[in-house]
N, C-alpha and C positions, 0 to 999 in steps of 0.2 A: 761388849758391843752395845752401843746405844741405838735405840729406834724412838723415833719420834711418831706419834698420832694425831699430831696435827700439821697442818702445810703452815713456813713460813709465807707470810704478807707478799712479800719478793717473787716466791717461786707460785704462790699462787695466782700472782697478777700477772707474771711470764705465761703461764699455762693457760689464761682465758684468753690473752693478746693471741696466742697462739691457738687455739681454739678456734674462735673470730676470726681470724685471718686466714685458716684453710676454711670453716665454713661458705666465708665467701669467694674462695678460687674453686668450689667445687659445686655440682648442683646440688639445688637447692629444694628443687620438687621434681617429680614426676606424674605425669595424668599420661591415662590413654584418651585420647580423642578419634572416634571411628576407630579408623583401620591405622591408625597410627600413633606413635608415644611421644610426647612432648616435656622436654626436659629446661627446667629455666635455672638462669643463672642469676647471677648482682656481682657487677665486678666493678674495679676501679673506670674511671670514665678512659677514655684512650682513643687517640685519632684514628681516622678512617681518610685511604687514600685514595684517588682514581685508579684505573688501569694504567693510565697513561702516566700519571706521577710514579706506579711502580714501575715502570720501566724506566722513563725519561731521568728519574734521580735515581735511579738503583735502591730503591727500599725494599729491603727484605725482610723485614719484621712488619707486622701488625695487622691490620684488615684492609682488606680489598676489598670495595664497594663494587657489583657485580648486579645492584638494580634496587628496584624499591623509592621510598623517599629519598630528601633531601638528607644527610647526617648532620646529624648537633654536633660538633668540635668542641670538646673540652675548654676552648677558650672563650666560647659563647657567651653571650651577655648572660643566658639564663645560669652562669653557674653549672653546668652538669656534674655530677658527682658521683655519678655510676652509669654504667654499662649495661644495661638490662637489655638479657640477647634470651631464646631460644631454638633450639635444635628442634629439625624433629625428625623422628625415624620410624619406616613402616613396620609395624608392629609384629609379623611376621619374618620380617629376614631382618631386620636391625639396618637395612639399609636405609642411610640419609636420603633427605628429602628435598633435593634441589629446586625447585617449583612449585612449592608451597605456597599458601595465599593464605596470609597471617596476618592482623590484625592485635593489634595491644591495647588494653588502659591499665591504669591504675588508680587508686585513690586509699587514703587515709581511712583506717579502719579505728573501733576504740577497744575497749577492754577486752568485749563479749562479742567482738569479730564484727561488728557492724557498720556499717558505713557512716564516715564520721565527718566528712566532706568533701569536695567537685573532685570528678572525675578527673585525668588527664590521659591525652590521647596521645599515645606513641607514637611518631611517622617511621614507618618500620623502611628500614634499609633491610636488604641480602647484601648479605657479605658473608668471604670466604676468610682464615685465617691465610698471610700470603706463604706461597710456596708450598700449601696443603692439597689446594686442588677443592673440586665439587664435595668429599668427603667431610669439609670441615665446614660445609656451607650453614649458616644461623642468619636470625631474622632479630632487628633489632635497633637499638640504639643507645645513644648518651640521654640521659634523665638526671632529672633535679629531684630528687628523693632526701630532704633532710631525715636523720632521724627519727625513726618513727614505724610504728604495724603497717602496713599495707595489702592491700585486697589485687591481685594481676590479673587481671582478664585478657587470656591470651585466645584468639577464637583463630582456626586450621581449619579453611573452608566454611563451613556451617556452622561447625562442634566447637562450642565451647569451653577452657578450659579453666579453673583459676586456683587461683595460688594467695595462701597467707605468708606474708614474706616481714621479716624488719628487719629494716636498714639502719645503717651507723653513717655518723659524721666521719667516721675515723676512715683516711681511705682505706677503699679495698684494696685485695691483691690484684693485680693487673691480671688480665688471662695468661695461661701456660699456651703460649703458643703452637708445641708441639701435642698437649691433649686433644685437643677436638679434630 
């Protein structure tokens, strides 16, 4: 029987792709903020529809826009290239946070975590994954994130939260619709 001690090239580039690619279908930080836990995500960018589009075309997959900003549309001039959403849930029963007042940026950070240039302001939608209901409700939106460290300032009411995150050109995984 032959064993090998090292990875071939192959399986080792299979295994970081795949690495990569549940890192970002899964979260990616946790902070408590106050009385509640805030959990961020980075996913592939993905539409966002009315109420009335979910009913009126019968869409059963994706998000339902339930308030908040305007959403970025993946087909947007700016490019969007991810999904930057968070949850948040009261720290004491784990339950969702429907009425949350969340606010986002981000910006480029460099080696030693420092801020490396201009901020960008999130316009944060609520949105529900559809057919989930108030449980799967998250704050968020489509971003232009090339490449790169990033600094999140996610702020739940007063408290604010932040997150060192890097993003890839490569898309993400789309959300698991039935997790959240």
């Amino acid at each position: 029987m032959r064993t090998y001690r090292a990875w071939s090239p192959a399986v080792a580039l299979m295994l970081a792709v795949a690495s990569a690619a549940s890192a970002h279908a899964a979260v990616i930080g946790r902070r408590v903020v106050g009385p509640d836990r805030v959990e961020l995500q980075l996913l592939a960018a993905e539409p966002l529809f009315s109420k009335q589009d979910v009913a009126t075309k019968h869409i059963t997959q994706g998000m339902e826009i339930e308030g908040g900003a305007a959403p970025v549309m993946p087909d947007a001039a700016s490019h969007p290239n991810h999904h930057l959403i968070v949850q948040v849930f009261k720290r004491k029963t784990d339950e969702v946070v429907t009425n949350a007042t969340v606010t986002m940026k981000f910006g480029p950070i460099d080696d030693k975590g420092r801020p490396a240039g201009e901020q960008v302001e999130v316009p944060v939608v609520v949105m529900q994954v559809i057919g989930k209901g108030p449980s799967s409700t998250h704050y968020g939106n489509n971003v232009t994130m090339p490449a790169g460290r990033y600094r999140v300032i996610v702020t739940v009411g007063a408290e604010p939260a932040v997150f060192n995150v890097t993003a890839s050109d490569v898309p993400s995984m789309p959300m698991q619709h039935g997790k959240m």
